[in-house]
N, C-alpha and C positions, 0 to 999 in steps of 0.2 A: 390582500392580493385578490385576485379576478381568474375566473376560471376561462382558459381562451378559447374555448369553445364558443363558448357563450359570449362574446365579445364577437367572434367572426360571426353566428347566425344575429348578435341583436347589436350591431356597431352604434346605430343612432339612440337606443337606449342607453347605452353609454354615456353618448355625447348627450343628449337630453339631461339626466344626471348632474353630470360636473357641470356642462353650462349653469344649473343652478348654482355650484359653487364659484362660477366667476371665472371656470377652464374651457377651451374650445378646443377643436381638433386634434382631440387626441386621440379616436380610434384610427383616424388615416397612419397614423405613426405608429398607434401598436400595429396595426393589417403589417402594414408593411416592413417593418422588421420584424414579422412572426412567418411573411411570407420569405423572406431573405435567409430566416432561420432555416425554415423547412426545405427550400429550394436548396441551403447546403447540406442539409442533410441526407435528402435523398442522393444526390451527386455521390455523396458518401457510400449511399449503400451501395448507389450502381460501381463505382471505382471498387468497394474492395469484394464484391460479386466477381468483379472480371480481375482482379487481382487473383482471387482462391485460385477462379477457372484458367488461367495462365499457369496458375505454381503446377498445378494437372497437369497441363499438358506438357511441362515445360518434361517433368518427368516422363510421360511417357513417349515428347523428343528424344530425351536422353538412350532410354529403351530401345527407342530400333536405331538407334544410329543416326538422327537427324539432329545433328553438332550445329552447324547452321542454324536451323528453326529454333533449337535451345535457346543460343546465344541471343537471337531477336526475341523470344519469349520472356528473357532474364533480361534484356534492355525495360520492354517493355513495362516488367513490374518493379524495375528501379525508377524508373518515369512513373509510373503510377503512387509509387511509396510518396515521390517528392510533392506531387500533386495534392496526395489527400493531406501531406501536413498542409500545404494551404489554403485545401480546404478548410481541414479543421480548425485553421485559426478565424477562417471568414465568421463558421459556425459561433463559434464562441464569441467573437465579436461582434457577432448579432443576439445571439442568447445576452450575452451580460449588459445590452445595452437596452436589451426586451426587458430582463427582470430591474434594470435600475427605473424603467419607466414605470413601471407597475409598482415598484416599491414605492414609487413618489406619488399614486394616484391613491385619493382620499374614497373611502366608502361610497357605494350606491346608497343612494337616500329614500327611502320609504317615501312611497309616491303623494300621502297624507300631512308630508312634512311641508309646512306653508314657504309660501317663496319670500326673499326677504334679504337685505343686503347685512344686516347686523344687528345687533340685541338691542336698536331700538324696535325693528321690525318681528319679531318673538310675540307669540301665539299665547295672552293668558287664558289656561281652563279652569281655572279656579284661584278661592281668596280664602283663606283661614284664619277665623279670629280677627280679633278689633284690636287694633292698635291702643296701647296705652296713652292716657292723656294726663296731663302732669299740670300743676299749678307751677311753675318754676321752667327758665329755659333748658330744656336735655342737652347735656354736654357729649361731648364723645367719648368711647372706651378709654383715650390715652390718656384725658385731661381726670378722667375720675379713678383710673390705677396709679399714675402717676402722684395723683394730690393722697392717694393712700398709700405713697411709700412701696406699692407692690409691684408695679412696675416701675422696669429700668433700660431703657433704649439706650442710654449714654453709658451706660459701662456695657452692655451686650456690642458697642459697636466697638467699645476700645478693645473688646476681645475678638469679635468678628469680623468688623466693619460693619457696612448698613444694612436694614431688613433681617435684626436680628432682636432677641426681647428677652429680657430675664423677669421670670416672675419669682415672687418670694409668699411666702406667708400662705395665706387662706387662696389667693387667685394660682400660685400654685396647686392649693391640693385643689380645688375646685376643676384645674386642667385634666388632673386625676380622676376626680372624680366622674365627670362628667364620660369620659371614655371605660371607666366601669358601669358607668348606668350604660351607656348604649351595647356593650359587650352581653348584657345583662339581658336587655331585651330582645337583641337579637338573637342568641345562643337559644335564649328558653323560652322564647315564648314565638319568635319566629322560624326556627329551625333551621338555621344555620349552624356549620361546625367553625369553634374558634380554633387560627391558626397563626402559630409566633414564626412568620417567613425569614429569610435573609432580605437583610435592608441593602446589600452587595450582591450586584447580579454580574453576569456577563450581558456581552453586546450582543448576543443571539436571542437571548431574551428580551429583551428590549425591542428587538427586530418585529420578534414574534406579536407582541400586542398593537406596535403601530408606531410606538416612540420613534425606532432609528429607520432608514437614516436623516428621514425630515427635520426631525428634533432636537438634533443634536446640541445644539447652541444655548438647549435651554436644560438641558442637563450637566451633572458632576461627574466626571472620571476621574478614576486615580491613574494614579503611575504604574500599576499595572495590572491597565485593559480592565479595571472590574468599572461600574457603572451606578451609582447611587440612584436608590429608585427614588421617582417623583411619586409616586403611589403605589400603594398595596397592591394596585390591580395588575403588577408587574407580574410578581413573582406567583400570588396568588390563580392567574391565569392562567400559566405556563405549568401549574400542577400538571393539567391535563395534555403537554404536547408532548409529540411522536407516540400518544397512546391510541388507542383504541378501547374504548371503554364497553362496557358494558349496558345494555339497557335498563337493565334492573339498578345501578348506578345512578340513573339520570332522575331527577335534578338534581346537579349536583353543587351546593349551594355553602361559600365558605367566607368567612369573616376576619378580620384584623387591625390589631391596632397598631400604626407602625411611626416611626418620624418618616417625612418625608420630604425630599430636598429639590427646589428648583431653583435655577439661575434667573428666572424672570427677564432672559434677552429681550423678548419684545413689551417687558413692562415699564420701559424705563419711565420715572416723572409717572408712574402711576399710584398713588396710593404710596403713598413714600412716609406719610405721619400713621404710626401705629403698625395694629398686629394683622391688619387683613392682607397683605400680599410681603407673605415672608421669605427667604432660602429655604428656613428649615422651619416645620411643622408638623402638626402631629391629626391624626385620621383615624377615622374607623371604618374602612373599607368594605363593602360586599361585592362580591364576585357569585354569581351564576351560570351552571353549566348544563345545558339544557336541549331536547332535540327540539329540529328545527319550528314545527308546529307547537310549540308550546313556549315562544321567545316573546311575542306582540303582549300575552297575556302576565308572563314574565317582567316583563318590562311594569307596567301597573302595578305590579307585586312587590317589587322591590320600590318603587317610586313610594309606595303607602306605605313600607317600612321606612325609611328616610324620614316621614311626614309626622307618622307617633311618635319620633323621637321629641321633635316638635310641639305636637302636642299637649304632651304628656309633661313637659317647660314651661306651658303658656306661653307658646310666642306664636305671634299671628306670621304670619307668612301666605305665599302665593307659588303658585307652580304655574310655572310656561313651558311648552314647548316650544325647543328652539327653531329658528328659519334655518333657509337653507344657507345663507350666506355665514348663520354664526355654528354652524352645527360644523363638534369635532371632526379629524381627521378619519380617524377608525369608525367612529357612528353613523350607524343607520338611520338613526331616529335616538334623540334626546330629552328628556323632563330636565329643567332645571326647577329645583325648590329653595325660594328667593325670603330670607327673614328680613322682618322689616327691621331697619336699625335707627331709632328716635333719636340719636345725635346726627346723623347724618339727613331725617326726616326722607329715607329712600330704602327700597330693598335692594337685600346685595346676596349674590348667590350662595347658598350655607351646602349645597347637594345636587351635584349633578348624576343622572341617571342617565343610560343607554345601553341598545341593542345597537351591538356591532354583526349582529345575524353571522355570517359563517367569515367575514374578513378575517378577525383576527385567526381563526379555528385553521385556514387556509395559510396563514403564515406558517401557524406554529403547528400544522401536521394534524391539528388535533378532531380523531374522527371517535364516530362508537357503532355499534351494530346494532342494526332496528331488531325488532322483536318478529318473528317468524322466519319460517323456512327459503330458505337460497337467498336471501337478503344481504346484499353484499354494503359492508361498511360508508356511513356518510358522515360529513361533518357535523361536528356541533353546532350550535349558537352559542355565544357569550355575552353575558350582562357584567356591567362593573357601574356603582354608585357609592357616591358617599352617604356613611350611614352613622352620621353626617362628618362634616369638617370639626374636629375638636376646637381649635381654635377660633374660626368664626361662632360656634355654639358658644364658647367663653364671652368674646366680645358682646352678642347678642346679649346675651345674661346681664352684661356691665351694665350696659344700655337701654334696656327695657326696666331691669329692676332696681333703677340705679335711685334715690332720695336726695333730698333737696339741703341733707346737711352732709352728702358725701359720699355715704354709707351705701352697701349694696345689699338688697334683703335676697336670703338662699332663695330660689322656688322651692317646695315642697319635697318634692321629689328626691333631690337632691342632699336633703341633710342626711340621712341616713349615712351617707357616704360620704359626708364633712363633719361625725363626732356630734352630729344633732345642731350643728351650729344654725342659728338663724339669719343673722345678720354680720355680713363682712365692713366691721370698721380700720380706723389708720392703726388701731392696737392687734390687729387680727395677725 
């Protein structure tokens, strides 16, 4: 949401803004139904000002005997009663039509974010690690789970239908695993607090971080009104709303691991063979909460945790920042961190990172109080990244460490947390 102050003194930064997103004139439509607003408003004030001053006099007509002037005073604020209701409907009829616009307008974009129509136009700052190179052609995730029995697409669809995957065996506990190693590094050694949220929210929540009511088509409802989160960063965010927090509070920096579900409306025919664009998956989420002069540097911070998960796997990878054309709804400014995946011989997003600066914090109410004397209450800033996708980290793993008679050799790292295993074969 947009603070309307700041839209009436800076309208063309506005329009500057979204133009980058591909929107045009939209501050003449917020002016003007802010101005439609205001203009019933005051009408408002002035009708029940001369409504009070009437009910006065009407009484002290009454007082000396001025039966006549009563009676036209008491016309007069039955006329006025009938009036301000339609006023107040005009009112509200332009408030609800002000806030459905603003609900649908995407983040101001950090003025550094490159211009750009789509993620072929995305900004690399950098390259990590060397891709592996193989005597033998690299298959992909589905074709090397599948030839080991541990994945199963064909009975997850007769149970769900499609964009759904059963694992079994070691590529199982390895899904496990891999979300205790990251829990792991983020908790103790990054300083984050881990937190088990509800994976069922309400629609206000939802509102709050940026999902609804854009989003809607690409989300789950139930039957009643509750909302399956697409991401941690749902419920995780909303810790902080209609609070007011403290400065000694701040950063306030929290983690989790959750399933998370989307309908993929606008994915259709994308990525339809295998486990990268699923309904339902699984994440390790970071969410930061942070005052406003400490979110740019914020943003870096959590983008380098995302990065040693990485790492610390061997897998090469690349982080971009996104343009303006592919940059989310609620973002200000985006890192995506890209693994490379050697059956597809292309990188594919494993982590996105973003400063949604005080947007979302504007939805959901969420302010705190600076530190010194007569400082009155501001909003926060909000970070939310993946740290990282569980399931693209599985994939990756398949795919980089995959061998020429099948088999999938653990990273290092990782056995601890797979019984010491070394190598994932069709017996595993």
């Amino acid at each position: 949401m947009f603070d309307l102050k700041w839209i009436r003194e800076n309208p063309g930064a506005l329009d500057r803004s979204l133009q980058r997103r591909g929107e045009t004139g939209v501050s003449e439509k917020v002016l003007e139904l802010d101005a439609q607003r205001r203009a019933a408003q005051t009408r408002l004030q002035d009708m029940q000002q001369r409504r009070n001053t009437a009910s006065k006099e009407i009484g002290a007509a009454m007082k000396d005997d001025r039966a006549d002037e009563a009676e036209g005073l008491k016309a007069e604020v039955a006329s006025l009663k009938d009036e301000m209701g339609a006023v107040e409907g005009e009112e509200k009829a332009a408030s609800d039509a002000l806030n459905n616009l603003l609900s649908g307008l995407p983040n101001i974009l950090d003025e550094d974010v490159p211009d750009g129509a789509n993620e072929d136009d995305n900004l690399e700052i950098r390259t990590v690690g060397e891709p592996p190179a193989y005597d033998f052609d690299p298959k992909e995730h589905f074709d090397i789970g599948e030839a080991l029995g541990l994945m199963d697409f064909e009975v997850a669809a007769e149970l769900a239908g499609s964009r759904f995957v059963i694992l079994k065996g070691a590529l199982a506990r390895m899904e496990r695993a891999l979300a205790d190693f990251m829990l792991d590094i983020h908790t103790q050694e990054f300083g984050y607090t881990e937190i088990s949220p509800p994976t069922l929210v309400r629609e206000e929540v939802l509102y709050g971080t940026g999902q609804l009511p854009k989003f809607g088509d690409d989300l789950f409802r139930t039957a009643d009104d509750r909302w399956l989160i697409p991401t941690a960063e749902v419920p995780l965010t909303n810790m902080a709303a209609g609070k007011i927090l403290e400065a000694t509070e701040l950063p306030m920096r929290v983690t989790a691991h959750t399933a998370c579900y989307r309908a993929e409306a606008g994915a259709a025919g994308r990525d339809t063979r295998g486990m990268l664009r699923q309904h339902q998956f699984y994440k390790v989420e970071l969410v930061s909460i942070v005052p406003p002069e400490e979110s740019e540097d914020e943003l870096e911070r959590m983008t380098g945790c995302a990065e040693e998960v990485l790492k610390r796997l061997g897998l090469a990878y690349r982080v971009v920042v996104l343009c303006s054309g592919d940059t989310g709804f609620g973002a200000a400014k985006t890192h995506d961190v890209e693994v490379w995946m050697p059956g597809q011989a292309a990188h594919r997003e494993i982590s996105s990172c973003s400063n949604t600066r005080a947007f979302q914090a504007r939805r959901m109410n969420a302010r705190y109080r600076p530190a010194g004397e007569g400082k009155g209450p501001e909003y926060v800033h909000t970070l939310n990244g993946s740290g990282v996708a569980v399931g693209r980290a599985l994939i990756a793993i398949i795919e980089n460490y995959q061998n020429e008679d099948g088999s999938i050799t653990v990273p290092e790292v990782l056995r601890p947390y797979m019984g010491g295993l070394e190598v994932i074969r069709s017996d595993a």
